[in-house]
BAMI-951145 format. One record per residue: residue in three letters; residue number from 1; x, y, z of N, C-alpha, C in turn. Coordinates in pm, whole numbers, plus 50000, padded with zeros to 5 digits. Layout:
N
 res   n  n_xx  n_yy  n_zz ca_xx ca_yy ca_zz  c_xx  c_yy  c_zz
 ala NUM     X     Y     Z     X     Y     Z     X     Y     Z
...
END
This chain:
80
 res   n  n_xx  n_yy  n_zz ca_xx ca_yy ca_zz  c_xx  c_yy  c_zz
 unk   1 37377 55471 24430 37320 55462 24563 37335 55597 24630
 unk   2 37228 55647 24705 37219 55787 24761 37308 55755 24879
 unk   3 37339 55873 24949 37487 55867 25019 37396 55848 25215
 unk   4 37288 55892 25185 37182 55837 25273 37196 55676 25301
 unk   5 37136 55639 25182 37151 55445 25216 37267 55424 25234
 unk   6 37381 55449 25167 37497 55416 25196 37559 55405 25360
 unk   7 37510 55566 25394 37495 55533 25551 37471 55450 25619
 unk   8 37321 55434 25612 37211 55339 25687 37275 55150 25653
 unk   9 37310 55174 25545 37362 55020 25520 37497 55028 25607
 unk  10 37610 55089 25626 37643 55104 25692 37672 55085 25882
 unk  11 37558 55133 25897 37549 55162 26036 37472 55047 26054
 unk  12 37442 54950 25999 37383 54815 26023 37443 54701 25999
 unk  13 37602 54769 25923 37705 54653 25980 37808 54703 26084
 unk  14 37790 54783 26144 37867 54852 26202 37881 54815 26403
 unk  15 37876 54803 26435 37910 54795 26611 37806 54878 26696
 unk  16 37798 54989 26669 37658 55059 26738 37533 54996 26636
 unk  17 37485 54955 26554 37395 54934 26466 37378 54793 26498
 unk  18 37487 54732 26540 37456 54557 26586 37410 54568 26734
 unk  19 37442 54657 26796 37431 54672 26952 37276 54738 26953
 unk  20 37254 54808 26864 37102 54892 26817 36999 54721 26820
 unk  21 37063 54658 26733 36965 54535 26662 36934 54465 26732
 unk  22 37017 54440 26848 37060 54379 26974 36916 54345 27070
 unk  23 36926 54505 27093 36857 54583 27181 36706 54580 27151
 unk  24 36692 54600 26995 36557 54538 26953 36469 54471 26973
 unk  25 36561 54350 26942 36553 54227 26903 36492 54126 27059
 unk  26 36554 54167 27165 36550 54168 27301 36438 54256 27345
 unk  27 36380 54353 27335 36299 54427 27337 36143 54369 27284
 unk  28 36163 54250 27224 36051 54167 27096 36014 54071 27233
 unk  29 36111 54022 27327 36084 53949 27386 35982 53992 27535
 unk  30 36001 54121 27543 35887 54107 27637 35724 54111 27625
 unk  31 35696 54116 27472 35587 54086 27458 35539 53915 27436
 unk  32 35644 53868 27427 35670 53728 27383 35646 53690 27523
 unk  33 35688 53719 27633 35658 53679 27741 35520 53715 27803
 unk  34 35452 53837 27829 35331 53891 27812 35270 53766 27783
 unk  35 35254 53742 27615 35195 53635 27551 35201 53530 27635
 unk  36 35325 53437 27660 35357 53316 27713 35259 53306 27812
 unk  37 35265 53455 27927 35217 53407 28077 35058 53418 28044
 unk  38 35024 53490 27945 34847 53491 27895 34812 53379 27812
 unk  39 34888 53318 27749 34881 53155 27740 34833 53062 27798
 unk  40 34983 53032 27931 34957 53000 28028 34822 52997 28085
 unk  41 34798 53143 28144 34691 53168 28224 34541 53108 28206
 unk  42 34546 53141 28029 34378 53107 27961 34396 52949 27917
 unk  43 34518 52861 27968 34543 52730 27898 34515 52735 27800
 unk  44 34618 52811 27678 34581 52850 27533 34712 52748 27494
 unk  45 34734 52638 27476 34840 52576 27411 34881 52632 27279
 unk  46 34787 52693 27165 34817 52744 27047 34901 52848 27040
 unk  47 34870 52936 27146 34949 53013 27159 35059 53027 27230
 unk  48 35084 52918 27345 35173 52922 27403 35282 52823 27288
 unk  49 35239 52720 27207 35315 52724 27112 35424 52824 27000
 unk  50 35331 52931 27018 35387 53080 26945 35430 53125 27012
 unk  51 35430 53140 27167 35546 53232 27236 35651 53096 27221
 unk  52 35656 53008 27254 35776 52929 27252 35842 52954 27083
 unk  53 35785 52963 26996 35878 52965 26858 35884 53134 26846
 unk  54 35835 53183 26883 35818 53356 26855 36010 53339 26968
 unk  55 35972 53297 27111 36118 53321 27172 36240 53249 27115
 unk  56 36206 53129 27040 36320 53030 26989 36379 53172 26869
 unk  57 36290 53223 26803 36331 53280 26718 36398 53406 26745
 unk  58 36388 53445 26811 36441 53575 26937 36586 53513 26947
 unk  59 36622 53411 27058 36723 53365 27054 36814 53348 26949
 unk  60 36731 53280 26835 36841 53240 26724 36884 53377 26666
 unk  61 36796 53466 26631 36831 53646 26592 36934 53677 26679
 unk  62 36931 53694 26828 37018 53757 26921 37173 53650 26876
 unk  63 37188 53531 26891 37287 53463 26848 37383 53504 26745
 unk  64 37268 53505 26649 37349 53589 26513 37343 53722 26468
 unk  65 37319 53780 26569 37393 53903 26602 37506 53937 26680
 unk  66 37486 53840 26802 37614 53820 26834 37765 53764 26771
 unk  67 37683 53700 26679 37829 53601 26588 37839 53785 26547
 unk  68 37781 53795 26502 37864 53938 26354 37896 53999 26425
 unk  69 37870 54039 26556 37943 54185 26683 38099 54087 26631
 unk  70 38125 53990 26713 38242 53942 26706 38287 53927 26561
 unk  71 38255 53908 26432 38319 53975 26318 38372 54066 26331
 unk  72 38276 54149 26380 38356 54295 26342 38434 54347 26453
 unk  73 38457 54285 26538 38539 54289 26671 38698 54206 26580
 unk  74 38663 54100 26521 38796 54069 26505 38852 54125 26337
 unk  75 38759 54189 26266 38775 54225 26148 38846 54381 26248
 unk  76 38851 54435 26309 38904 54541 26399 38990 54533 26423
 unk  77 39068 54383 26485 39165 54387 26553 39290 54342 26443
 unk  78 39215 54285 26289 39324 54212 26167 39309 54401 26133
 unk  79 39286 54470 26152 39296 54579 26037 39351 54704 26165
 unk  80 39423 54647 26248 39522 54781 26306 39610 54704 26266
END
C-alpha cells in the first residue's frame, strides 16, 4: 500500500476526518431541503418522497458518524 493511501485511510478514521465527514454529510442536506420545499411547492409527492428518504438517510449517516467520533474519543481515553 502507497504511504499516500495509508494516509488518506487514515485520516478517515481519524477525529478531523470524522468531523470532515460530518460536515459533508450535513452539507447534502441543504439540497435535500431545496428539493423538499420544491416538492412541496409543485405538489410533487414523488419527490417529496425522496427528500424525506434522501434526509432519513442523512440522519442515519450523521448518527454513525457520530457513534465512531465517540469510538475514537473513548479508544483515546483506554490508550493514555
Amino acid at each position: 500500500m502507497s504511504g499516500k493511501l495509508a494516509k488518506a485511510k487514515g485520516f478517515k478514521k481519524s477525529k478531523p476526518g470524522t468531523y470532515l465527514s460530518i460536515g459533508t454529510t450535513l452539507f447534502g442536506a441543504v439540497s435535500v431541503v431545496k428539493q423538499a420545499k420544491k416538492a412541496r411547492t409543485e405538489q410533487d409527492t414523488l419527490q417529496l418522497v425522496d427528500a424525506v428518504v434522501s434526509a432519513a438517510a442523512i440522519v442515519t449517516g450523521v448518527a454513525l458518524l457520530i457513534r465512531e467520533l465517540r469510538r475514537l474519543s473513548d479508544d483515546d481515553v483506554l490508550a493514555d
